[in-house]
N, C-alpha and C positions, 0 to 999 in steps of 0.2 A: 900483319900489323894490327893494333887497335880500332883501328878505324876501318881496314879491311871486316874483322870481326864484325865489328859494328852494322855494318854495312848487311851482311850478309845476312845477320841476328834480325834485322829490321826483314827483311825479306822473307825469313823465315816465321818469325813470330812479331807481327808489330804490335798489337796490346802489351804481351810480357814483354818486348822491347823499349817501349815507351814507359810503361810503369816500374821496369828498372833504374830508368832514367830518370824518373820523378824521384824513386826511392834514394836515388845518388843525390840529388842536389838537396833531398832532407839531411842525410848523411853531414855532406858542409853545411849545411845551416846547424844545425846541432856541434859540430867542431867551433863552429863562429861562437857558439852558444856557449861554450866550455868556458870558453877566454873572457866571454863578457857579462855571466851571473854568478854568484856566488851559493847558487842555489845547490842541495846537497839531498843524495838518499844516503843509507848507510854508509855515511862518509867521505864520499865522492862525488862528483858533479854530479846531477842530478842527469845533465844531458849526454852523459859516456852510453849509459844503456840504452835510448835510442839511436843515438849514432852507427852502435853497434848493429841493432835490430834490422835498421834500415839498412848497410854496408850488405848484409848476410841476406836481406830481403832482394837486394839488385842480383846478388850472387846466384838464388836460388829462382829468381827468373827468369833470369837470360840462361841458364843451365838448361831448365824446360822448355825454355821456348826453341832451345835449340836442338834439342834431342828430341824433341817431339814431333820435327819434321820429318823425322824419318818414317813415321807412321803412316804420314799418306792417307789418317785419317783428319781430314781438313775438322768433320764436326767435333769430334771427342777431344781435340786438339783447343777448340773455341770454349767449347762450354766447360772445361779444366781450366783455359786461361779464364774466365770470368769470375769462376769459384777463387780461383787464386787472388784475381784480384780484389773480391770483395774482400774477402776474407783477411787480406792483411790491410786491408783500409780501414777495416774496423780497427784491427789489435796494433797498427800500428799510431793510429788518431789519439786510439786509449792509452800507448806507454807515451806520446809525446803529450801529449792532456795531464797526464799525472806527474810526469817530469817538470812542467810547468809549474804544480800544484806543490810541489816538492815531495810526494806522495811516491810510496810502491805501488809499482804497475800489477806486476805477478806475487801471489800469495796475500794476496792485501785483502782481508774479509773486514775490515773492521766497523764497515757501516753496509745497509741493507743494498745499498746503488753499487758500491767496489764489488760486495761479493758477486751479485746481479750480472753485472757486467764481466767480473771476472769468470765467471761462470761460462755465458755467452762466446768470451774467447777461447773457453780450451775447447766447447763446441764446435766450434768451426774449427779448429787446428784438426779435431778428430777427423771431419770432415772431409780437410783437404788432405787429412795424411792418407785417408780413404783410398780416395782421389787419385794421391800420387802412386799408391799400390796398386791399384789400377790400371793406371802408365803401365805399370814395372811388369804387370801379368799380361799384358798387350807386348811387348818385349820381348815374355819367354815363348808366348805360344806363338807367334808369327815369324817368316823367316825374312832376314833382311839382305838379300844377296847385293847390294849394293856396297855396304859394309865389309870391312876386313870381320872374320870369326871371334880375334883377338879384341878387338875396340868394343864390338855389340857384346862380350859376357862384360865387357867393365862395365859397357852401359846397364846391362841386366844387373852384375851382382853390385855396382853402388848403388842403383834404384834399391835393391834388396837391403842391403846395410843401411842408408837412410831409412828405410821405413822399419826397421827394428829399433834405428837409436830413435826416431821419433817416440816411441812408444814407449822407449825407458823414460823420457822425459816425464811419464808417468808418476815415478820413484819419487819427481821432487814435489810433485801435484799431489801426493798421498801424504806429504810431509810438511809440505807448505813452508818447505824451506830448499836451499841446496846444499846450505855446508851439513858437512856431518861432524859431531861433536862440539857444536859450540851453535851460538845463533849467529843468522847470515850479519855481513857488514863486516868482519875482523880484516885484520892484514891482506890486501895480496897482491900479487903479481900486477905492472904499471898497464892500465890500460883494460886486459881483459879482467882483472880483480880475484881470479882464480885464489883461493883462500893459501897461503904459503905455513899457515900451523895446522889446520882439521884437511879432513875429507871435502874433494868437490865433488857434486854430482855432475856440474857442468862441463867437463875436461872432457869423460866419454861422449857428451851427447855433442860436444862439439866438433870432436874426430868422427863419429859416429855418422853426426848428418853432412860432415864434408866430403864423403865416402861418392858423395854424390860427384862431385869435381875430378878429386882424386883419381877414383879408380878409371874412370874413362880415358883423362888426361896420362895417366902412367901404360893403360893399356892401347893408346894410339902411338904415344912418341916412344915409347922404351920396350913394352913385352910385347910381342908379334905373334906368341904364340900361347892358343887359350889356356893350355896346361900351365904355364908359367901366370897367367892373369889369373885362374884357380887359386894358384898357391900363395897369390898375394893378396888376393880378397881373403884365403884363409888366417893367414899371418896377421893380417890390417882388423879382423874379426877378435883377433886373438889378442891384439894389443888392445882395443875398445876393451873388452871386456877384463885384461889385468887392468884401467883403467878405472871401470867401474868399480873391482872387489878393491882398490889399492882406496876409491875413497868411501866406498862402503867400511872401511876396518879403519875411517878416521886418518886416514895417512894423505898427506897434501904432495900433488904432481912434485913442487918443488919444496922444499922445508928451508926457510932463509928468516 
């Protein structure tokens, strides 16, 4: 159950436990926020993108705080949970600060303080995605006989596939945008905004850095055996990437 999780997540990692759980209740405050401003970036509520940030920010803590028990390293465990935490206090303060302001968080240079700042956060993103490659090399080189063989490669190779999508997220950082063929803000899909006439860059990075969930959660309850978790981290590798070229070549996940 939820609460058992819970429970266990707190025991295992109570900083990313806890800072998930601040992350969740920004999450509803930003839904509450939806309903009650009129406030707008490229077209849509101003507070969808942090809602999002934060929802995906809970996701990506308690994922770490909970696989990173296995380590047995109590310090390298703490001092990743601190990085992590700073790290999205800043860039998560700055997209709900600019949400407020009705302002773009990410790609926004337009005055000396957004580029400044904006700056500052792909830093520390670098940082932590450092960081989290680090995890993932701790992973491959040590053995976890506690573990099914099956469960520790999803853990290895979604650590691996998160820290390659992280780093395409580069693509939209050299472009200062994410659709491709038109400027950001047009048509798209309810909710996540995924562009439905050009190219997204954001579709790969989002399957991409969820590889982190995924692949672990598909190789404890469903594939048992490594060869089969191989061939689905290769397949899952394989869709990211027809993902990527479908909107590098302007073409949109869905076209409506």
């Amino acid at each position: 159950t939820m609460k058992a999780f819970l429970q266990e997540l707190k025991g295992r990692n109570t900083a990313l436990y806890r800072f998930g759980g601040l992350c969740l209740l920004a999450a509803l405050i930003c839904i509450f926020l939806i309903g009650l401003t009129d406030t707008q970036v490229l077209g849509i509520s101003a507070w969808i993108k942090p809602m999002k940030f934060f929802l995906s920010t809970t996701i990506f803590a308690w994922t770490m705080g909970w696989i990173m028990a296995y380590l047995n390293t109590n310090r390298t465990a703490t001092i990743y949970s601190w990085i992590f935490i700073l790290v999205f206090l800043f860039e998560l303060s700055y997209i709900f600060m600019q949400a407020a302001f009705g302002e773009l968080s990410h790609f926004n240079t337009d005055t000396q303080l957004e580029l400044t700042l904006w700056g500052i956060m792909g830093a520390l993103i670098i940082t932590l995605t450092l960081g989290t490659a680090y995890i993932g090399f701790l992973f491959f080189r040590n053995a976890f006989p506690q573990l099914s063989k099956a469960y520790l490669w999803g853990i290895r190779l979604g650590l691996f596939i998160f820290v390659i999508s992280a780093f395409e997220g580069m693509l939209m950082v050299s472009a200062l945008a994410h659709t491709v063929g038109a400027a950001d803000g047009g048509e798209g899909l309810p909710i996540i905004n995924w562009s439905t006439k050009h190219g997204d860059l954001r579709v790969a990075h989002f399957f991409g850095m969820h590889a982190l969930q995924i692949l672990p959660l598909v190789s404890f309850y469903l594939l048992k055996k490594v060869k089969f978790v191989i061939l689905f981290a290769i397949s899952y590798l394989g869709f990211i990437t027809y993902m990527l070229m479908q909107a590098l070549g302007g073409m949109p996940l869905l076209a409506l």
